[in-house]
Every structure is written in structure tokens, then in C-alpha cells.
VOPAGU-2260 file (C-alpha; in pm, 1 decimal, decimal comma):
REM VOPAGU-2260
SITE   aa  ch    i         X         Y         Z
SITE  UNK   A    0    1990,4     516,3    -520,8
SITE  UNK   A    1    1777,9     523,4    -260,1
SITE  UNK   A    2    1388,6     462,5    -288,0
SITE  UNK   A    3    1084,0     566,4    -115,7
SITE  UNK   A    4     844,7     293,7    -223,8
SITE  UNK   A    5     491,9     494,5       9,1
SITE  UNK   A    6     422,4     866,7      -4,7
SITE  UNK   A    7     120,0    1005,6      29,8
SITE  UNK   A    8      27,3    1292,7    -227,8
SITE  UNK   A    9    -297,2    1475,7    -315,0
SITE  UNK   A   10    -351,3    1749,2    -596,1
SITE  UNK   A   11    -208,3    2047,0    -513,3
SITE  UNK   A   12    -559,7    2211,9    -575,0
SITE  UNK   A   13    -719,1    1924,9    -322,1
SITE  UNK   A   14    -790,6    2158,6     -39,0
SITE  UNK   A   15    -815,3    2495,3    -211,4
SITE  UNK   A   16   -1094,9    2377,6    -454,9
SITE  UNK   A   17   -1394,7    2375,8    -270,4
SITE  UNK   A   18   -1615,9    2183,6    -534,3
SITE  UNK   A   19   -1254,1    1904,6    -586,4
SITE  UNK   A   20   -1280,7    1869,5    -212,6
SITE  UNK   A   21   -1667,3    1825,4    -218,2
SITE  UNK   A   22   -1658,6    1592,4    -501,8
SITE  UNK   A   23   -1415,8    1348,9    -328,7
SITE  UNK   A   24   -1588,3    1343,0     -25,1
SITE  UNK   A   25   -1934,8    1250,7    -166,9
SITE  UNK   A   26   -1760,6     939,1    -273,0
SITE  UNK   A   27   -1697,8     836,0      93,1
SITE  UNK   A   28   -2040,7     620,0     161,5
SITE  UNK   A   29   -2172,6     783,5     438,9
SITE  UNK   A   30   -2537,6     553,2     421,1
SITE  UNK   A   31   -2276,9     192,5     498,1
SITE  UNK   A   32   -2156,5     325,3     827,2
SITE  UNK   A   33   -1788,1     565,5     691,6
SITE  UNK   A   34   -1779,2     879,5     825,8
SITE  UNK   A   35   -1594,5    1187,3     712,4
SITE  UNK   A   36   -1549,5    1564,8     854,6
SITE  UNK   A   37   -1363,4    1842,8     652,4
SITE  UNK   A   38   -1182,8    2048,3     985,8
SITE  UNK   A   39    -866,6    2193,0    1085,5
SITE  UNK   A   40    -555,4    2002,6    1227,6
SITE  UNK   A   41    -596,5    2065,0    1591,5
SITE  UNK   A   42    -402,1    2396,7    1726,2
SITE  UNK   A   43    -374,1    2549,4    1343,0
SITE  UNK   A   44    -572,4    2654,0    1063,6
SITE  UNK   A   45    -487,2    2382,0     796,4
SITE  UNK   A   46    -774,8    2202,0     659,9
SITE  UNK   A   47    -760,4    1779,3     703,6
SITE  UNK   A   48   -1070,6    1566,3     609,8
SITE  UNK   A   49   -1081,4    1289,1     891,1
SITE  UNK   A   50   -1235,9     954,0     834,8
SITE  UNK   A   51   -1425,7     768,1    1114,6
SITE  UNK   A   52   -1551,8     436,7    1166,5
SITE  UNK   A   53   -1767,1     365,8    1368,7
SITE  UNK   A   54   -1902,7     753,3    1440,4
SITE  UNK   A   55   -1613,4     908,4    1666,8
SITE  UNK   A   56   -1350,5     681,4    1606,9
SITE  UNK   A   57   -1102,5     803,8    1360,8
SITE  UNK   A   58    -883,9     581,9    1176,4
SITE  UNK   A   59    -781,8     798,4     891,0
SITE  UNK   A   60    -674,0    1185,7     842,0
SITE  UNK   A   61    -553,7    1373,6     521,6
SITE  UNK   A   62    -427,7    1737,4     543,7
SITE  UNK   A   63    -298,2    1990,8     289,8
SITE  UNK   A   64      17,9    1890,7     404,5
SITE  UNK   A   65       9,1    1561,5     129,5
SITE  UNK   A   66      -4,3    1877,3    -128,6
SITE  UNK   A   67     243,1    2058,2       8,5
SITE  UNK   A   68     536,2    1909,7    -311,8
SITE  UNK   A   69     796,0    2159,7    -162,4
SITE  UNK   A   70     812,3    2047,2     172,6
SITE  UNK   A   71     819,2    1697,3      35,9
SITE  UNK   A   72    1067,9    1773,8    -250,0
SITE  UNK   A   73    1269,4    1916,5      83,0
SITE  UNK   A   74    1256,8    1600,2     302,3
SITE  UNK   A   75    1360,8    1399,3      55,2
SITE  UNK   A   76    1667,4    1634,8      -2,3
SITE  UNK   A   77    1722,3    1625,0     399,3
SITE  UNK   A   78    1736,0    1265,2     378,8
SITE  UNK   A   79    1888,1    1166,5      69,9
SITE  UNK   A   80    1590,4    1041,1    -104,2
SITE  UNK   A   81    1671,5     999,6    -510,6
SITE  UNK   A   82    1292,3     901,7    -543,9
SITE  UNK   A   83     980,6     904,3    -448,5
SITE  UNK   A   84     679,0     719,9    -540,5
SITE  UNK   A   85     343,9     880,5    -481,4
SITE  UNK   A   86      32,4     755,9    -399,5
SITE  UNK   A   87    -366,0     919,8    -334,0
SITE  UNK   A   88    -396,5     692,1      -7,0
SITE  UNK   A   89    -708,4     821,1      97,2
SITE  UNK   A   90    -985,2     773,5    -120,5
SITE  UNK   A   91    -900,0     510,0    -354,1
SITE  UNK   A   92   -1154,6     249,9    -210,0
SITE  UNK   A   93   -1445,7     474,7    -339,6
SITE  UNK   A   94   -1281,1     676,9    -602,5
SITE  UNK   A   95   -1507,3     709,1    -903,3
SITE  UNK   A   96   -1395,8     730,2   -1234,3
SITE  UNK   A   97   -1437,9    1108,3   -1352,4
SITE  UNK   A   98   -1231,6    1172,8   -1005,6
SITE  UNK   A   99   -1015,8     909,5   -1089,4
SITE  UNK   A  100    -935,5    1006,4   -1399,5
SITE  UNK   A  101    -861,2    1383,1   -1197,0
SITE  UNK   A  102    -607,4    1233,7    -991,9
SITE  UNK   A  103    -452,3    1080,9   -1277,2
SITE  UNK   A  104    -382,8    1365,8   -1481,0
SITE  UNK   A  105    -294,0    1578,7   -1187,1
SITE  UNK   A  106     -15,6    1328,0   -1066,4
SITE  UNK   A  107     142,3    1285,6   -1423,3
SITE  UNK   A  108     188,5    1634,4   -1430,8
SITE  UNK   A  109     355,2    1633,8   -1124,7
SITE  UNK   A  110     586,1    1393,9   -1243,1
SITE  UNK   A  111     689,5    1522,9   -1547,7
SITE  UNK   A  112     775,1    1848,7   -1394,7
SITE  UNK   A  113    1025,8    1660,4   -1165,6
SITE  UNK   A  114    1111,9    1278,4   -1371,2
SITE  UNK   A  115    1425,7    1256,8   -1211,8
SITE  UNK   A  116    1264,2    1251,4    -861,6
SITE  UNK   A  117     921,5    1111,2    -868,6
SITE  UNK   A  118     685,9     835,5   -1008,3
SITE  UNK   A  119     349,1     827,4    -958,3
SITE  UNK   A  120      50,3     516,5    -935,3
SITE  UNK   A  121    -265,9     570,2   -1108,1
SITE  UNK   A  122    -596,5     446,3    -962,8
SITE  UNK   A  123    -910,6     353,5   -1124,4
SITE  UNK   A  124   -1282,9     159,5    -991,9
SITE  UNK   A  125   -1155,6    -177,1    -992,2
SITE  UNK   A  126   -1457,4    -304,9   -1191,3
SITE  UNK   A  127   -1320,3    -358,6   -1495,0
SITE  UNK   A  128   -1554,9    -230,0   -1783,3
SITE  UNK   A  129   -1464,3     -93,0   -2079,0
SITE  UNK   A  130   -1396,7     284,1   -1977,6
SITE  UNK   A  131   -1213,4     126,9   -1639,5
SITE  UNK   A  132    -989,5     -65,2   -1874,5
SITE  UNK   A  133    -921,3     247,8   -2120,9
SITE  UNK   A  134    -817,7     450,9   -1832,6
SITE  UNK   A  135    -579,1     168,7   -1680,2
SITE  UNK   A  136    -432,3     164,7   -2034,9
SITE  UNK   A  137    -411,0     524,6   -2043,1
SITE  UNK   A  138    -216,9     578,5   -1692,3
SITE  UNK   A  139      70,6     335,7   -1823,7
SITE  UNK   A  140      76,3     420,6   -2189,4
SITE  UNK   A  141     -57,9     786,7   -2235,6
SITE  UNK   A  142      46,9     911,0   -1863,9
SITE  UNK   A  143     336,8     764,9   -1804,5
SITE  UNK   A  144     276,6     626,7   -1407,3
SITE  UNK   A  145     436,5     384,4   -1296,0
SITE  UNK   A  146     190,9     105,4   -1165,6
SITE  UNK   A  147    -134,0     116,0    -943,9
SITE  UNK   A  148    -237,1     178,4    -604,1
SITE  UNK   A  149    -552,7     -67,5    -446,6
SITE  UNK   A  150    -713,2     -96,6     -86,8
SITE  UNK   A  151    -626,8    -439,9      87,9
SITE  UNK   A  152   -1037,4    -455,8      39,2
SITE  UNK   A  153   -1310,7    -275,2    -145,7
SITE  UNK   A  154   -1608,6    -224,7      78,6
SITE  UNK   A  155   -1652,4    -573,1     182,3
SITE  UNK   A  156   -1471,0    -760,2    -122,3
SITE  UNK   A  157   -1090,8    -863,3     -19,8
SITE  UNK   A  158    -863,7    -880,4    -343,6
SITE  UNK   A  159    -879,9   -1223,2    -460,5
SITE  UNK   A  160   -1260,9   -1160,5    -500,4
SITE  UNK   A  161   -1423,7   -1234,6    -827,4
SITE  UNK   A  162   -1600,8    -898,5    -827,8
SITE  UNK   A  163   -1254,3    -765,2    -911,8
SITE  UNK   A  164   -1078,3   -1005,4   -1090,1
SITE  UNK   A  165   -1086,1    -788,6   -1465,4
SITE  UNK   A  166    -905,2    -521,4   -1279,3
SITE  UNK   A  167    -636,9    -740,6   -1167,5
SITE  UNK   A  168    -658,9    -928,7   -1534,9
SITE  UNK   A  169    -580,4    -592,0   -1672,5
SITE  UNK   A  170    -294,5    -534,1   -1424,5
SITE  UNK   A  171    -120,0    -869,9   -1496,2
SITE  UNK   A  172    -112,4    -790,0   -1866,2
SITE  UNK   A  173       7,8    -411,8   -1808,9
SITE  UNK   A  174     276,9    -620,3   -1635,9
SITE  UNK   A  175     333,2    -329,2   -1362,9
SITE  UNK   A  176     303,8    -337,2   -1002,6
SITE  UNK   A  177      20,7    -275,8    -792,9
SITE  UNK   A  178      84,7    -176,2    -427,6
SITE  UNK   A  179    -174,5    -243,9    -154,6
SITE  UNK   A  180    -206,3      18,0      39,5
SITE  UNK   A  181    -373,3     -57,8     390,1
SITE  UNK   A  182    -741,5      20,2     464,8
SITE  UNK   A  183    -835,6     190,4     842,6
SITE  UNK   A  184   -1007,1    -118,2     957,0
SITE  UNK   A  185   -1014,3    -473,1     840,9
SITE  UNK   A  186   -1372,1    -572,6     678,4
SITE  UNK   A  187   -1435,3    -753,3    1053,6
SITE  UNK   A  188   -1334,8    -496,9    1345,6
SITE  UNK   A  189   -1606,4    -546,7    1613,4
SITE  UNK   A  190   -1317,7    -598,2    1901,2
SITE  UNK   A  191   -1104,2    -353,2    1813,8
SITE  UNK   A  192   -1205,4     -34,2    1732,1
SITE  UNK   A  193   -1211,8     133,5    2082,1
SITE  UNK   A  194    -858,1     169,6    2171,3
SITE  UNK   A  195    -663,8     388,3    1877,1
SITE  UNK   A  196    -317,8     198,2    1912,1
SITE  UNK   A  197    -514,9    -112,8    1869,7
SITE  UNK   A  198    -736,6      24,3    1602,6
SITE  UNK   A  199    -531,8     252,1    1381,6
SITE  UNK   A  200    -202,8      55,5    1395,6
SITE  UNK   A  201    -316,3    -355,5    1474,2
SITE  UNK   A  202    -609,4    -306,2    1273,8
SITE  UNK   A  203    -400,0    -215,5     929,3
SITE  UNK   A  204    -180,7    -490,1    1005,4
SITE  UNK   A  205    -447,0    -732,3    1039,1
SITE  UNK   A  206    -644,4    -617,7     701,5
SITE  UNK   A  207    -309,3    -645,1     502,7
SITE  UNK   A  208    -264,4   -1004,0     676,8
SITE  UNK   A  209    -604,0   -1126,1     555,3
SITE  UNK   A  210    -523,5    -961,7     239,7
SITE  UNK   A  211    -168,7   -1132,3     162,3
SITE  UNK   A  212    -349,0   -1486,9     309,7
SITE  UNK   A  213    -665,5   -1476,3      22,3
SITE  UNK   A  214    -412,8   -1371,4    -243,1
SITE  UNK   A  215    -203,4   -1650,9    -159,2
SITE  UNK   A  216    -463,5   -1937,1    -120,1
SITE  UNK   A  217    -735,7   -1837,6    -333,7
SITE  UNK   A  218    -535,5   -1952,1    -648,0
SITE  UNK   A  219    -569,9   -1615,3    -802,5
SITE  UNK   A  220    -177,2   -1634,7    -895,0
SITE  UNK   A  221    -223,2   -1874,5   -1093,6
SITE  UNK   A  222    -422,2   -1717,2   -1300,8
SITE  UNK   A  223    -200,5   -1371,5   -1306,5
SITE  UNK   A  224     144,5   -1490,3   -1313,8
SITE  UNK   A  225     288,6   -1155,2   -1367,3
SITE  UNK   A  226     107,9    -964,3   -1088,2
SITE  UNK   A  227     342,2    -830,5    -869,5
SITE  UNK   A  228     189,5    -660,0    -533,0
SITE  UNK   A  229     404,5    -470,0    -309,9
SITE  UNK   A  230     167,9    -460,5      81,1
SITE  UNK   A  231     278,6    -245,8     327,8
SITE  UNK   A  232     269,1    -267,0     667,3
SITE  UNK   A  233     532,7    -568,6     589,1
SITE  UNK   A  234     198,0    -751,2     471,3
SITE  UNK   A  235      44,0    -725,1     816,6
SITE  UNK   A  236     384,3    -827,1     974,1
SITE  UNK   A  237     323,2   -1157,5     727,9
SITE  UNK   A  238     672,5   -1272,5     781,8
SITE  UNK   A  239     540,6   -1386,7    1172,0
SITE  UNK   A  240     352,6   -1627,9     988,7
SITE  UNK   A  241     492,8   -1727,2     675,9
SITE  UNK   A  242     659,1   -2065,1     786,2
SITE  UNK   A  243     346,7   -2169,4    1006,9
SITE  UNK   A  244      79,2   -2087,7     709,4
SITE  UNK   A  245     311,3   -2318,9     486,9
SITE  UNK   A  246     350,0   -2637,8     690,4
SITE  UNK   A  247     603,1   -2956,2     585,4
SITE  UNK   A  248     465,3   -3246,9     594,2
SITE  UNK   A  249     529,1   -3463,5     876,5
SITE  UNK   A  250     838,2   -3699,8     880,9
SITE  UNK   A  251     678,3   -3852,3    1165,9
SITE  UNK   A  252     392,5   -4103,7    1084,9
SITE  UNK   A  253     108,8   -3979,9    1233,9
SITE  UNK   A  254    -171,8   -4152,9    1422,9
SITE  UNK   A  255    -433,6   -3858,5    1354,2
SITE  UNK   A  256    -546,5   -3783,0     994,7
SITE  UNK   A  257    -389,7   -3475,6     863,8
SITE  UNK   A  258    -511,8   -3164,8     962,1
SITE  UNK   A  259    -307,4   -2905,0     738,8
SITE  UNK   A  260    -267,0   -2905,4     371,2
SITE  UNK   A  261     161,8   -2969,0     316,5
SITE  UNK   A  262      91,9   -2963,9     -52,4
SITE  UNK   A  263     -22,2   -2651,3    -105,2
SITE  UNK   A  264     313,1   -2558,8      88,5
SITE  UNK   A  265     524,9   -2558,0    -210,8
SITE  UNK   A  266     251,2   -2380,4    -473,2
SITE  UNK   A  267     281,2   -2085,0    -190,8
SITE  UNK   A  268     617,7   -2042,9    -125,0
SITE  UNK   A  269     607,1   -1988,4    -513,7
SITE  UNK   A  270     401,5   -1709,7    -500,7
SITE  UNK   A  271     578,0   -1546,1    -273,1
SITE  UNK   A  272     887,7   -1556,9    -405,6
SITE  UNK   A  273     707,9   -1459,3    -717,9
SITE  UNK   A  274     472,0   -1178,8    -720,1
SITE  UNK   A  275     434,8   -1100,3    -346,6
SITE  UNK   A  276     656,3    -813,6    -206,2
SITE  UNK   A  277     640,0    -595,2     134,5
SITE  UNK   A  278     665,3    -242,2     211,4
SITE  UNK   A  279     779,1    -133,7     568,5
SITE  UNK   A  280     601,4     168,5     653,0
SITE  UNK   A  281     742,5     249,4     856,2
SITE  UNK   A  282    1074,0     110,0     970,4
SITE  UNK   A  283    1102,9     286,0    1362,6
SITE  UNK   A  284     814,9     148,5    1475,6
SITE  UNK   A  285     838,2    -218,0    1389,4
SITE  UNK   A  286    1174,2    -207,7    1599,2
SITE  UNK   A  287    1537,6    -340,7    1525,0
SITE  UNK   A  288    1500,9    -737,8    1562,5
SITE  UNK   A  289    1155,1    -708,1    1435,3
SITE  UNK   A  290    1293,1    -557,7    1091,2
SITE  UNK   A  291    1582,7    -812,7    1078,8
SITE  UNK   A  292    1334,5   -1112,4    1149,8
SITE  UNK   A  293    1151,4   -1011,4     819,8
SITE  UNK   A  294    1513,0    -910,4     622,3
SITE  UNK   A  295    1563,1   -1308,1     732,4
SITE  UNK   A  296    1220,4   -1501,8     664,2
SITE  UNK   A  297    1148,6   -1253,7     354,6
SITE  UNK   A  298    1412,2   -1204,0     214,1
SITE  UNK   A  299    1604,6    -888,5     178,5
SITE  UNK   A  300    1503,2    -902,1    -240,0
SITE  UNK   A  301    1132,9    -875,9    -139,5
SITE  UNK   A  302    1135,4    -572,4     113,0
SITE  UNK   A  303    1107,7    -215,9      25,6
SITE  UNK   A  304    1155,8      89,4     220,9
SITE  UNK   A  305     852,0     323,4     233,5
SITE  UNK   A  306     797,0     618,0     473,2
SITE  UNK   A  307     422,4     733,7     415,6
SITE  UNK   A  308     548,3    1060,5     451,3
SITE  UNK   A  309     435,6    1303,2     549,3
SITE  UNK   A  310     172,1    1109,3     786,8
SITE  UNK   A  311     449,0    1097,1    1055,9
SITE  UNK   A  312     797,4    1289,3    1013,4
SITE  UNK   A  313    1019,6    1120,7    1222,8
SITE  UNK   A  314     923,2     792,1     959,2
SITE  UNK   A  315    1101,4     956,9     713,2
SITE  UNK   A  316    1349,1    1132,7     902,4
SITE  UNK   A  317    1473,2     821,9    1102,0
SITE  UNK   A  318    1375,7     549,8     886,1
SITE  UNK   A  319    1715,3     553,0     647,4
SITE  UNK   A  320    1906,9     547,7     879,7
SITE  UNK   A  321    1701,6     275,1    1068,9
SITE  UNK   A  322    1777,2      39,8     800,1
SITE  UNK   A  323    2133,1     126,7     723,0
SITE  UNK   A  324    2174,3      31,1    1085,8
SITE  UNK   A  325    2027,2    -308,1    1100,0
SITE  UNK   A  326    2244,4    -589,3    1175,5
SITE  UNK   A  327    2206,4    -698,9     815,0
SITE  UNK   A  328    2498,2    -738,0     496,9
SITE  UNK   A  329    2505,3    -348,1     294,7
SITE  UNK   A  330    2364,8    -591,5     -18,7
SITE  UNK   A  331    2066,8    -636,5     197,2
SITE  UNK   A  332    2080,6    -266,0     279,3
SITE  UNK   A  333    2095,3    -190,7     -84,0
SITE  UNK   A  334    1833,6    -409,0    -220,8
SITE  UNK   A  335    1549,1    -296,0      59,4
SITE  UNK   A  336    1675,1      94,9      11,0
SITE  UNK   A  337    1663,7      83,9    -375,8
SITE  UNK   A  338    1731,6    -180,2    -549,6
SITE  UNK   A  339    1427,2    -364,8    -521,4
SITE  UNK   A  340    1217,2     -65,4    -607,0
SITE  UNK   A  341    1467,2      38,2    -907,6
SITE  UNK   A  342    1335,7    -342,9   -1065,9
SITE  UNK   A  343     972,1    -358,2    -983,3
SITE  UNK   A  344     927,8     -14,9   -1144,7
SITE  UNK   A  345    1215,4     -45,3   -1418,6
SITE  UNK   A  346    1344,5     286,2   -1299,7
């Protein structure tokens, strides 16, 4: 079975529903420096809202195309997807309850008219009062979805924030996952804004980095044993960096007082094996010995494929076959094209 872990979906009515559309983009907060524009994709008539930040500088685009279920139901059929799992990737890091709940219903219904192909994440305010918690509870036991969706940061607020901490409380005893989805822009982006490779692709990588690194130090695992939080982007290309954030102590005495902390070391590499898990999105661009260096320092059991179709076509189009051609064993094929996924959500 193979798995796609990061698809983009909106209501089907998203674009067509004038007061929908309106509502969702109120939530975008205009007066803290986002900005949004409902137009057309250049050189046709389909309506995408774009995100900018700062003015001018766009970072994120949504079209009717994430509604379009037949031409997704289609690619996966092109390219032997068994599954899908879809996500709202747009909005969730302002979605307000009533829209929230919206979503919700919408993408249950979607899934129970096609169970054998698709599972959907709920999303909620990550605040945690009462009616927050209700409607987690409700997504899982009423609904039927399959986990959450989250920002690597709300607003200013990074994940292991305390802010947020019921939210993730109420995840950890739902016991389902929760995957990270990247934000445009890390919460600091003065330097890197200006050029769009540099902005729309380094920028989510370094958000999702940040994000991974306060999860993992801040302690807040110990806490939520059961979280498990599948970041895409490969966790901001995390597996660069996961021996050098975890140093061994020295065998070598040392004239200088340590400067690293060894024995935290082993508390992290618990966590990761633990609750932490990556998503490629998107498996052509990171390149061939860039994919097997992760397979290798990650571990084949803790990378999933995801496409973020349909952002991109040739990410779906190419990307199975991208990873069944890896220089890597068909059980490590197997576990990032399905098997990994088929566990975290108890498919």
C-alpha cells in the first residue's frame, strides 16, 4: 500500500461560496503585518487567495484546484496512490472555531464518501478551552479523522509554548498524530524574504528546524509521551543536524570547561525515536543522496512520503518513483511509501 502522508484539500464549496471564502479570509490578521488577495492564477480564470508577507512578497497561494477531489482522486489513480491523507494547509494558523468546526464536517464527509481512499486531519484554535477540547474530541470520536494538522508556529508562539500546551495535552491523550505542516516564513525572517527560492523554500525549512529543535529541548515530551508529530519538509532537513545537536561526550579530557550539554544527548535521541517523524514533501527536490542521507541518519521507520499535491504536479507525479529508485533496501522503500503511515494512523 502506498501512502500519501501531505495533500492539500479545501471544501469543495471554498471558492464558489462567496461569504465561506470571505469568512476565512477575515481570519488572516491583516492589522500584524499578513497579507492576503483573492485573484486569478495568472493566464486563467481560476480563483487562488495569495498570502504575502511582507506587502508584495508572496509566500503562500491556494486555488480551487485543492477542491478539485476528481482530479485528485485521478492522480492518485495515475500514480498508484491507495491513500491519501488530507489536510486544510492554508489557514490553520488563524482558523477560528465556527470555521473550524466547517472544515471539519466538510472533510469527514469527504471521507466517508471514499473510506477506502482517504483520511482526513481535523483542526481546531489550539487554545484549549472547553469548546476547543469538545471539538478535538468530536473530530476523532464523532467524525472519524484521523489525527490533526498544526502550523510549526502560531503567530509568534513555536509549539513547545505554554500558550498551547492544553491543545497538545488533549492530543497526547487522543493518542493520534499531529502533523506540522510548515508556515511561509519562520517567526524571524528579516534576511530572507527578498529572494523567493530563499524565502518560499529555505524559509519553510528553517521554521520546521526551529520547530523540531524547541520540541526536542523544551522537555515538552516528557510531559506527552504519546505525541507523535509527523514535520514535513524532512523537519527542516533536521537529519543535517541531528548528530551535531546531540553531542557525545568527549573521550578526550578536556582542558576547557564543557561547552555542550552530552547528557541531554541520550533524553533526545529518545524522543526522536519516539514521537518525532518526517514527511518529505517533496522527494525531487531534496535530490537522490540528499534523500538517502536522511533514509540513513533517520531512519527509514521514521520517514513518510508526502506530495502536497496538487501545489506542484511533477511532486506527485515523480516522487514514487523517486523513492522506489533510491539506493536504499525495498523494506526501506516499503516502510517510507506505506508502512509507516499504515501504523501512525492504524489504517
Amino acid at each position: 500500500m502506498i501512502v500519501d502522508v501531505n495533500s492539500h484539500w479545501v471544501p469543495a464549496n471554498f471558492f464558489t461560496d462567496k461569504d465561506l471564502l470571505d469568512a476565512f479570509v477575515r481570519t488572516v490578521p491583516r492589522a500584524y503585518g499578513e497579507n492576503v488577495v483573492i485573484e486569478t492564477i495568472p493566464g486563467t480564470n481560476r480563483p487562488q487567495v495569495t498570502l504575502s508577507r511582507p506587502k508584495g512578497y508572496e509566500n503562500v497561494a491556494s486555488s480551487d484546484v485543492d477542491a478539485d477531489l476528481v482530479d485528485q482522486l485521478k492522480a492518485m489513480d495515475d500514480n498508484g496512490i491507495d491513500k491519501s491523507v488530507k489536510r486544510v494547509a492554508i489557514f490553520e494558523e488563524w482558523i477560528t472555531l465556527e470555521l473550524a468546526k466547517l472544515a471539519n464536517d466538510a472533510m469527514a464527509r469527504v471521507v466517508k464518501e471514499h473510506p477506502d481512499r482517504l483520511l482526513g486531519l481535523g483542526m481546531v484554535p489550539p487554545w484549549g478551552d472547553k469548546a476547543c477540547l469538545y471539538e478535538m474530541d468530536r473530530c476523532i470520536k464523532e467524525l472519524g479523522l484521523a489525527g490533526f494538522v498544526c502550523p510549526a508556529h502560531y503567530g509568534v508562539l513555536y509549539l513547545d509554548a505554554m500558550e498551547v500546551r492544553p491543545f497538545f495535552k488533549k492530543v497526547n491523550e487522543l493518542d493520534v498524530p499531529i502533523c506540522v505542516h510548515h508556515t511561509a516564513l519562520p517567526v524571524d525572517y528579516e534576511h530572507i524574504y527578498e529572494f523567493p527560492n530563499f524565502r518560499r523554500l529555505y524559509g519553510r525549512c528553517m521554521d520546521q528546524m526551529i520547530s523540531v529543535g524547541r520540541i526536542l529541548f523544551s522537555g515538552m515530551l516528557n510531559e506527552l509521551p504519546n505525541l507523535k508529530l509527523i514535520h514535513t519538509f524532512l523537519g527542516g532537513a533536521f537529519f543535517a543536524y541531528a548528530d551535531l545537536l546531540v553531542p557525545k561526550k568527549s573521550e578526550i579530557k578536556e582542558v576547557m570547561a564543557e561547552r555542550f550539554d552530552p547528557n541531554a544527548s541520550e533524553k533526545i535521541r529518545g524522543y526522536l525515536d519516539r514521537n518525532i517523524y518526517f514527511d518529505i514533501s517533496h522527494a525531487p527536490p531534496w535530490g537522490k543522496a540528499q534523500l538517502e542521507c536522511a533514509v540513513k541518519v533517520l531512519g527509514a521507520d521514521h520517514v513518510l512520503f508526502g506530495s502536497s499535491y496538487p501545489l506542484r504536479r511533477d511532486w506527485l507525479y515523480n516522487g514514487v518513483d523517486y523513492v522506489k529508485n533510491l539506493d536504499i533496501t525495498e523494506k526501506e522503500k516499503s516502510l517510507i511509501l506505506g508502512e509507516n503511515a499504515i501504523r501512525l494512523f492504524k489504517i
